[in-house]
C-alpha positions as CSV (number, residue, x, y, z in Angstrom):
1,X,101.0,32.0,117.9
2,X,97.9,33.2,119.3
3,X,96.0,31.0,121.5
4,X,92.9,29.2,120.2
5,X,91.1,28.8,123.3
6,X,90.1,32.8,123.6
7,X,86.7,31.9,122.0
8,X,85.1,30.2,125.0
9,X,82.9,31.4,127.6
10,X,84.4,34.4,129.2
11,X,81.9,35.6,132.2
12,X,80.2,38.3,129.7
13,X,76.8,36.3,131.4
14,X,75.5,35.8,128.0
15,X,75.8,39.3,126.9
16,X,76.4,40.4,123.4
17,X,78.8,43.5,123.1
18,X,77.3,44.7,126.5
19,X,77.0,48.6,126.3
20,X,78.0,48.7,130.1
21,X,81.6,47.2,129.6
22,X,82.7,48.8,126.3
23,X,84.9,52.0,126.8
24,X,83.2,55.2,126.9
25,X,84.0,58.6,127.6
26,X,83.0,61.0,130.4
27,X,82.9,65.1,130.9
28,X,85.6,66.9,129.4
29,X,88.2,68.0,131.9
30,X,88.5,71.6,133.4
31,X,91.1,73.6,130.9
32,X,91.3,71.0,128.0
33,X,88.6,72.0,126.2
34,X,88.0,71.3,122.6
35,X,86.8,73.5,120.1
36,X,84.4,70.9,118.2
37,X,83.2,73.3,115.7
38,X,86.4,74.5,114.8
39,X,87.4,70.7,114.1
40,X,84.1,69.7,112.4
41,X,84.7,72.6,109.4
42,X,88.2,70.8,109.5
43,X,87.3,67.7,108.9
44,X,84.8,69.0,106.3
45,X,87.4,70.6,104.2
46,X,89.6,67.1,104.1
47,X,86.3,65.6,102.8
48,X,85.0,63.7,105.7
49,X,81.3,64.3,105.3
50,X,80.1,64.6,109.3
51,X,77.0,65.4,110.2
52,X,76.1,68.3,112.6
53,X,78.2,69.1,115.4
54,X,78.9,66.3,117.7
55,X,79.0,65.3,121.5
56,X,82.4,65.4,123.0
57,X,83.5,63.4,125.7
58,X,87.4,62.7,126.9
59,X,88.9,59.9,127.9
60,X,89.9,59.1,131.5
61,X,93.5,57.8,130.6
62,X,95.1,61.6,129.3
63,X,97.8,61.9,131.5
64,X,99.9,62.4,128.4
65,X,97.7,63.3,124.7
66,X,94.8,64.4,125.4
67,X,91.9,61.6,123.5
68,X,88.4,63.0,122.8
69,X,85.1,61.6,121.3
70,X,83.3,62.6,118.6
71,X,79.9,61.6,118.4
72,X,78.1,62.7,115.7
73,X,74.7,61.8,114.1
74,X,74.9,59.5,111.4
75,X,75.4,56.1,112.6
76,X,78.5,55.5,110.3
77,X,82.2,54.6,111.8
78,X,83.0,58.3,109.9
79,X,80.8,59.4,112.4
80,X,82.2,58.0,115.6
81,X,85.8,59.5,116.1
82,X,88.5,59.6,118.0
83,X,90.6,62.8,118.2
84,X,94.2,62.8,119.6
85,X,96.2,66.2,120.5
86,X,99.5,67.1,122.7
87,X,98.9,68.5,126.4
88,X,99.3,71.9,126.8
89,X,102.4,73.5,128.6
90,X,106.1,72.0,128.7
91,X,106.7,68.8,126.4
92,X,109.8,66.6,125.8
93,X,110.8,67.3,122.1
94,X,110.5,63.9,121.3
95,X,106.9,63.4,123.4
96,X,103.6,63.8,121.9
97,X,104.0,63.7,118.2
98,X,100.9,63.3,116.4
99,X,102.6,63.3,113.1
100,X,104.6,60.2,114.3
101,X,101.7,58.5,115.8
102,X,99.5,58.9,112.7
103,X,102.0,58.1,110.3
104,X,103.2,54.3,111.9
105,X,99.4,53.8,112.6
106,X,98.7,54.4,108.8
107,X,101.7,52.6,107.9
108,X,101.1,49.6,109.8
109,X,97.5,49.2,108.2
110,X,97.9,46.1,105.8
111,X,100.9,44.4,108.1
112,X,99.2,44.8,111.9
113,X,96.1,43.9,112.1
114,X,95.2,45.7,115.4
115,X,95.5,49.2,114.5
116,X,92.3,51.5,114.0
117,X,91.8,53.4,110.6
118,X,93.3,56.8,110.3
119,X,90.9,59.3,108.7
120,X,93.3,62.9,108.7
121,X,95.9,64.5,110.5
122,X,96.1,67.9,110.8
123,X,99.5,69.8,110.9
124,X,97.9,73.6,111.2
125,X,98.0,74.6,114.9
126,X,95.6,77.6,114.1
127,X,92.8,75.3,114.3
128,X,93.0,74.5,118.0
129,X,96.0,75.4,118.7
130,X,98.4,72.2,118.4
131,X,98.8,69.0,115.8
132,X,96.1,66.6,116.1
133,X,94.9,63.6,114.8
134,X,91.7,61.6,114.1
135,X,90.7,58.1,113.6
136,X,88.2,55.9,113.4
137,X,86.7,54.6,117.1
138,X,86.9,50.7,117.9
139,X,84.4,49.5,119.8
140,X,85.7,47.6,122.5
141,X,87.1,47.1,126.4
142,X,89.9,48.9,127.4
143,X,91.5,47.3,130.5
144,X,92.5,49.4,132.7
145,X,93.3,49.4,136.7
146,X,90.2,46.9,136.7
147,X,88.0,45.1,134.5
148,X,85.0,46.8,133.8
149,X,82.2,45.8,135.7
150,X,80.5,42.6,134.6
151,X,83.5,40.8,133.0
152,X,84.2,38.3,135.3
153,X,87.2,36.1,134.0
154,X,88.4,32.8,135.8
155,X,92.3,32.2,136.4
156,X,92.1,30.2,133.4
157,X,90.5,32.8,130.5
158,X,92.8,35.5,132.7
159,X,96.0,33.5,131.3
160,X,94.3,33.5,128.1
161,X,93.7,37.0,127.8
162,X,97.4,37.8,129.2
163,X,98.7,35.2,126.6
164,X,97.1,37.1,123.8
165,X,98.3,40.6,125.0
166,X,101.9,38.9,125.0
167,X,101.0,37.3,121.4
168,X,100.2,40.8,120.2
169,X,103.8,42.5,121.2
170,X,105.6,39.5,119.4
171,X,103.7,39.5,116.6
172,X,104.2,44.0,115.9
173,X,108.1,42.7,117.0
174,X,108.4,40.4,113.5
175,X,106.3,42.7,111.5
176,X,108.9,43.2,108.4
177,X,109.3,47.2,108.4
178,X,111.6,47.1,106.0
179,X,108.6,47.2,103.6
180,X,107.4,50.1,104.7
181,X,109.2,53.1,103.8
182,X,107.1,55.0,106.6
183,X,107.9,52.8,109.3
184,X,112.1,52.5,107.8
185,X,112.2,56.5,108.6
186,X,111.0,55.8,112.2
187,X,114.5,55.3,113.7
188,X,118.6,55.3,113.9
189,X,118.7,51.4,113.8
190,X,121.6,50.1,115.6
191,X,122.9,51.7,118.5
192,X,119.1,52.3,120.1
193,X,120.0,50.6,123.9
194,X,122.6,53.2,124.8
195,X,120.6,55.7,122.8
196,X,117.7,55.2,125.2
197,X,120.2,55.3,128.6
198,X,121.7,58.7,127.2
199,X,118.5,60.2,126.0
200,X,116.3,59.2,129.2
201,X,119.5,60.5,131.6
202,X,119.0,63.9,130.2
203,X,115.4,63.9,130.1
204,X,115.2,63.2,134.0
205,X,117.7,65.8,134.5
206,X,116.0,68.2,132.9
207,X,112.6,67.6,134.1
208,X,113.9,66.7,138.0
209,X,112.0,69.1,140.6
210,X,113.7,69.8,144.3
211,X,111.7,67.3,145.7
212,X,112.8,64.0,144.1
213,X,116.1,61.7,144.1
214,X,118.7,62.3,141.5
215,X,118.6,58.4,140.3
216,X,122.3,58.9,139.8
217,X,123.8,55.8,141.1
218,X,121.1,54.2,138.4
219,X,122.0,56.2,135.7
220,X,125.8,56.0,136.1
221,X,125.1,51.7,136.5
222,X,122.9,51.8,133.4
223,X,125.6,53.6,131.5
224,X,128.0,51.1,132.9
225,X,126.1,47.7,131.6
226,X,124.1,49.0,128.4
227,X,124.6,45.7,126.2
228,X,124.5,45.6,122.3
229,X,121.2,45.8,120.9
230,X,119.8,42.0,120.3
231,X,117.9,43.2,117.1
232,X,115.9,45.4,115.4
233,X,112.4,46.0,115.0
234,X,109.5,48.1,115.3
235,X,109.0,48.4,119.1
236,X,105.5,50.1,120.6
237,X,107.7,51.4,123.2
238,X,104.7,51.9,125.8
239,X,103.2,48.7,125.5
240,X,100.5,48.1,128.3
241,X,97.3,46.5,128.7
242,X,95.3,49.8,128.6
243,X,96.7,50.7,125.4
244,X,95.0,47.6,123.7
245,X,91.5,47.1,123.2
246,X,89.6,43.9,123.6
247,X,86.2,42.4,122.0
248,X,83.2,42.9,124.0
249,X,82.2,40.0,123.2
250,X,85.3,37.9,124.4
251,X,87.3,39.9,126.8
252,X,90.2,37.9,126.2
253,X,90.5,38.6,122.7
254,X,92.9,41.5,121.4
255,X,91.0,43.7,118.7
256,X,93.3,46.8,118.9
257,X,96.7,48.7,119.9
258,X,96.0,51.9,120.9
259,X,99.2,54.9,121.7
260,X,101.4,55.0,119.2
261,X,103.7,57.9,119.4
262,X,106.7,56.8,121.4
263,X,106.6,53.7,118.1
264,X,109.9,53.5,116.8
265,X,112.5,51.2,115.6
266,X,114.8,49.3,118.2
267,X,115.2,46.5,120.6
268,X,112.5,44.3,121.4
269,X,114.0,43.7,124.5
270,X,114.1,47.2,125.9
271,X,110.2,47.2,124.1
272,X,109.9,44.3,126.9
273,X,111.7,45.9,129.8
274,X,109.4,48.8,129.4
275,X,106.0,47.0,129.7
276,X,107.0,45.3,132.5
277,X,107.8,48.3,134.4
278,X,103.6,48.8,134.5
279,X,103.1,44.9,135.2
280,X,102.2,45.5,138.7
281,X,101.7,41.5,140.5
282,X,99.0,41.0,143.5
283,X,102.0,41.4,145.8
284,X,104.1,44.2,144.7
285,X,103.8,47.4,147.5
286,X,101.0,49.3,147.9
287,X,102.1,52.5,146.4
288,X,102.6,50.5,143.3
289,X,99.2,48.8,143.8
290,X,97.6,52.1,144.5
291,X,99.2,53.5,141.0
292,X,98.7,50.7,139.0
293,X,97.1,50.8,135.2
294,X,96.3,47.4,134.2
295,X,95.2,44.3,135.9
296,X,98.0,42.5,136.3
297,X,97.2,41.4,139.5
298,X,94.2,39.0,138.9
299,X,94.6,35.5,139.3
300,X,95.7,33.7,136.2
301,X,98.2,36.5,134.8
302,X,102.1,35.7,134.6
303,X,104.2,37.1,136.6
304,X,107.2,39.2,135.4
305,X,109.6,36.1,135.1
306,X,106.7,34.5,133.4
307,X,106.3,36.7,130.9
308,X,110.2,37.2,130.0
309,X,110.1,32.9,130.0
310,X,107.2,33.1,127.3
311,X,108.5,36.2,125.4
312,X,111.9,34.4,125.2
313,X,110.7,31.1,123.7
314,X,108.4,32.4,121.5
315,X,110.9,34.8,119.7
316,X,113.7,32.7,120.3
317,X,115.9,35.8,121.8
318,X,118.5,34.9,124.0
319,X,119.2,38.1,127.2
320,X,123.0,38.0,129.3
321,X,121.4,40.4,131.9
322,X,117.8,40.9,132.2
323,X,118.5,43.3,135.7
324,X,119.9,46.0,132.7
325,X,116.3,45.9,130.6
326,X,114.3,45.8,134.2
327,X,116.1,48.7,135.8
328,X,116.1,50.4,132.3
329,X,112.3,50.1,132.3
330,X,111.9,51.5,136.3
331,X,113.9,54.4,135.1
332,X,112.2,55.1,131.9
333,X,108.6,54.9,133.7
334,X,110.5,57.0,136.7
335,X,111.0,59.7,133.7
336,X,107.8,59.8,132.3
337,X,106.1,60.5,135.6
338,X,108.4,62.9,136.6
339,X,107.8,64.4,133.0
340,X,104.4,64.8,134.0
341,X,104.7,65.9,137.1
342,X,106.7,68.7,136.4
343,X,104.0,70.4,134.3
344,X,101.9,69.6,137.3
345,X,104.6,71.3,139.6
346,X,105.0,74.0,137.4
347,X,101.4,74.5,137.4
348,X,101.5,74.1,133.6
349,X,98.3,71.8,134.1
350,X,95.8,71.6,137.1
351,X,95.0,67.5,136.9
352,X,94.6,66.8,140.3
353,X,95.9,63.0,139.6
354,X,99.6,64.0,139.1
355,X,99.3,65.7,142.5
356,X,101.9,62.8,144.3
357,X,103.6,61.7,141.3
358,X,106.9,62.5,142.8
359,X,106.0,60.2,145.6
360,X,106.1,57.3,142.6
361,X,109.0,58.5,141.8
362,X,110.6,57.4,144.8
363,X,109.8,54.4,144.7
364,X,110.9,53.8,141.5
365,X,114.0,54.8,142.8
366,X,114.3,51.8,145.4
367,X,113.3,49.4,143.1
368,X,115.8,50.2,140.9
369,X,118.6,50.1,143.7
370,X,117.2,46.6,145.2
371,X,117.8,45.3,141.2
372,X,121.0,46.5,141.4
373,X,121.9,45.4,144.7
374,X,120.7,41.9,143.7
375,X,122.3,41.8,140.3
376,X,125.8,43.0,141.8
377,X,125.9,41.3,145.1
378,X,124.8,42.3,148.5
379,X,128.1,42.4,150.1
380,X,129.3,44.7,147.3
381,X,126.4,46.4,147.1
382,X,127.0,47.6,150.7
383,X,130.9,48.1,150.5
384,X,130.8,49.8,147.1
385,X,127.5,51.7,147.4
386,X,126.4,52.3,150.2
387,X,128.4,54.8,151.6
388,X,127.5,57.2,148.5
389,X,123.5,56.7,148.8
390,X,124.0,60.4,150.7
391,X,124.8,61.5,147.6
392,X,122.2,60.1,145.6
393,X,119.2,61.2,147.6
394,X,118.7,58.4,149.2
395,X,119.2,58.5,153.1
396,X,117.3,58.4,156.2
397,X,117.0,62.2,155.9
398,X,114.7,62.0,152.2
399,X,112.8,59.1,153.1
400,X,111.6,61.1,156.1
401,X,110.2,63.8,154.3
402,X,107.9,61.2,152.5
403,X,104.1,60.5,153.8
404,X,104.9,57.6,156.7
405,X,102.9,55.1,154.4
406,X,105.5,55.3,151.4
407,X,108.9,55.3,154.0
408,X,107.3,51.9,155.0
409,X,107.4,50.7,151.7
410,X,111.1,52.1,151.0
411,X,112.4,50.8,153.6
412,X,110.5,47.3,153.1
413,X,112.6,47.5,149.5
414,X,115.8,48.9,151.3
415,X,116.9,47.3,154.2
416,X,117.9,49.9,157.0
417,X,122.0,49.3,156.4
418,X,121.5,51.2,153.4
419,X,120.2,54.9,154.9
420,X,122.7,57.1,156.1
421,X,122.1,60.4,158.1
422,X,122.6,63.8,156.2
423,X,121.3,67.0,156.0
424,X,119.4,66.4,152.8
425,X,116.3,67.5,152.9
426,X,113.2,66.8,150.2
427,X,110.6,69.6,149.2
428,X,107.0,69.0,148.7
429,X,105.5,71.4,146.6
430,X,102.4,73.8,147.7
C-alpha cells in the first residue's frame, strides 16, 4: 500500500540524518516543571539502569500532555527518553490518560510497526504528582506548521510524503484488534458515531466560556444526521501530520505515530473526519492559516476531497454523507480548543499560545454552518435557519465583538443574509 518511490532524493542536500532537522527539544516552560530526580530513582526501581541525572528539555507541541526529554549519559536508546504526563488544572475525564496511551502503544508493538518502545508507566501520582509514562525517543522529523529548515521537498516527493501519512492511517485502520486483548478492552464497539455527537455536545457545554458561540444549531444537526457506524476498528482518533515522525534521512518516509491517548475502537470514518479538520489547504482563511499544525498547504499535498477519494479506494468504504463526518470533525477540533482554552481562561495554565483560542473557535463555528448550509440547500438554509442564528450566537452583534481581521473572515464564510441584529453581546476575557 505504501508507495515505493519514498526512497529517492528528497532535498536533504546530501545530508545523512542531519542533526539540524531532527526534532529536538527547547527550555522547559514557566510552571511545568519536572522533577527529574524524582523520576530518575523511579525509573531505577522498575530496573531501567540510567545513568546520572539527565538534561530535560520539553517539547514545543504541549498544548495538551505535557512531553519531556531525557537525556542522560550513556549513549543507549534506555538512555534517551521520552516522558509523557497530563497538564495540570481542569481535564475532560476521558482526556489525558497515560494508562490508555501506554497500554495501546504496548499493545500495538508486534501488529504496528510505527509505534516507539514503551519502557514503564507509572500509576503513583506521589512521584510528580500525576500518571506518567516513558518510552523510548525515535529519532526523527516531526512536521509540524513547517518543514524544518533544510528539507526542501518538490510537489512530487510532497505527494509522496502525504501518500505515506494517508498509507499509515489505513494500515492502524485494518490492524486486527481482535488479537489483542489490550486493544479489545479499548472501546463499546458499535454504536461509537452517536456516542461521539453525544459525548462531544456535553463536553463543549461544559467547557463553553461567555465569550464563544453555543454551536447549537450544529449540535442539534449532528444529532439529526448521525449515520450507523460503517465499521469497526482501532481509530488514532487525533491523527495529524505532527503526530508522526519521519526519517531524517528521507523526509517522506513514516518511521513513527506519536499521541496515542484519545486511541480507541470505532469508525474509521469519523477517525478520517477528524484529521481533516487540521488539514489546513494554501487557500483556506487566514485565521486558519495562522493556526495551522501541519503542512498541508505545500504544493504537492491532496486536498480534503483528495484525501477522502484515496482513503475511499484504498479501504474500499463506501460514505452517504461526508458533510456529517466533516462538520463532526470542525466540532470535535472546536471542543478541544475550547477545552484548552478554558484552563487558559480560568487561569488554570499561563501558556500564552491559548491566549485567542476562543477566536478559533469562532471560526469553527462558520465553517460548520457554511457545510451545513451547503449540504441542506441554500434556499432552505435561509428560510429554515436563518431566522434562529440570533439564537445561536451567531449575528451581526458577536461577530462585532471579534478583532476586525477574524469578522472579515466570518463574514467571507457567511454571507451577510445570514447576521441578524440582537443584543448579544460576546466577552473577551482580561
Amino acid at each position: 500500500m505504501a508507495t515505493d518511490t519514498h526512497a529517492k532524493n528528497t532535498g536533504t542536500k546530501g545530508t545523512q540524518a542531519n542533526n539540524k532537522v531532527l526534532d529536538k527539544g527547547g527550555a522547559v516552560r514557566e510552571g511545568e516543571e519536572l522533577d527529574a530526580k524524582a523520576v530518575s530513582e523511579w525509573l531505577r526501581n522498575q530496573n531501567v539502569e540510567v545513568i546520572g541525572e539527565p538534561i530535560v528539555t520539553q517539547f514545543s507541541g504541549g498544548a495538551s500532555n505535557w512531553t519531556y526529554r531525557l537525556q542522560y549519559e550513556g549513549d543507549n536508546k534506555n538512555q534517551d527518553l521520552i516522558l509523557r504526563r497530563p497538564p495540570k488544572g481542569t481535564k475532560a475525564k476521558s482526556a489525558h490518560d497515560m494508562v490508555r496511551e501506554y497500554t495501546v502503544q504496548n499493545a500495538l508493538k508486534d501488529a504496528y510497526p510505527y509505534v516507539p518502545k514503551m519502557v514503564a508507566l507509572c500509576t503513583d501520582e506521589d512521584v510528580i504528582g500525576a500518571d506518567f509514562y516513558v518510552m523510548e525517543r525515535m529519532e526523527g522529523i516531526i512536521p509540524r506548521a513547517n518543514l524544518p529548515k533544510g528539507i526542501d521537498l518538490d510537489p512530487e516527493q510532497t505527494r509522496v510524503l502525504c501518500t505515506n501519512v494517508i498509507d499509515a492511517l489505513v494500515e492502524l485502520h485494518q490492524v486486527d484488534y481482535k488479537a489483542h486483548p489490550d486493544l479489545v478492552n479499548l472501546g463499546r464497539g458499535e454504536g461509537y458515531c452517536e456516542r461521539q455527537v453525544s459525548g462531544w455536545d456535553k463536553r463543549y457545554i461544559k467547557a463553553k466560556t461567555p465569550n464563544v458561540p453555543s454551536f447549537a444549531l450544529v449540535r442539534q444537526w449532528l444529532g439529526k444526521h448521525t449515520p450507523a457506524d460503517s465499521k469497526t476498528c482501532l481509530i488514532h482518533n487525533d491523527w495529524r501530520f505532527d503526530n508522526v515522525i519521519l526519517d531524517a534521512d528521507d523526509p517522506t518516509k513514516v518511521i513513527g505515530v506519536l499521541d496515542w491517548e484519545m486511541a480507541t475502537l470505532g469508525d474509521p470514518l469519523m477517525d478520517l473526519g477528524s484529521a481533516l479538520a487540521y488539514w489546513i489547504e494554501a487557500d483556506d482563511n487566514i485565521v486558519m492559516q495562522q493556526s495551522r499544525r501541519q503542512p498541508t498547504h505545500l504544493d504537492g499535498m491532496m486536498t480534503r476531497d483528495e484525501v477522502v477519494a484515496y482513503y475511499l479506494e484504498q479501504t474500499g468504504l463506501e460514505i452517504d454523507n461526508w458533510t456529517f463526518y466533516e462538520v463532526f470533525g470542525l466540532f470535535r477540533l472546536a471542543g478541544i480548543v475550547q477545552q484548552i482554552y478554558y484552563r487558559y481562561y480560568n487561569k488554570q495554565t499561563r501558556n500564552p499560545t491559548f491566549k485567542n483560542f476562543w477566536i478559533i473557535v469562532h471560526v469553527l463555528h462558520a465553517k460548520c454552518l457554511k457545510l451545513i448550509a451547503q449540504y441542506e440547500g441554500e434556499a432552505l438554509f435561509t428560510s429554515h435557519v436563518q431566522p434562529h442564528l440570533q439564537d445561536m450566537g451567531v449575528d451581526a452583534a458577536t461577530i462585532g465583538q471579534l478583532p476586525s481581521p477574524v469578522q472579515a473572515v466570518i463574514k467571507g464564510i457567511l454571507p451577510k443574509s445570514y447576521f441578524l441584529p440582537t443584543s448579544y453581546k460576546s466577552e473577551e476575557p482580561e
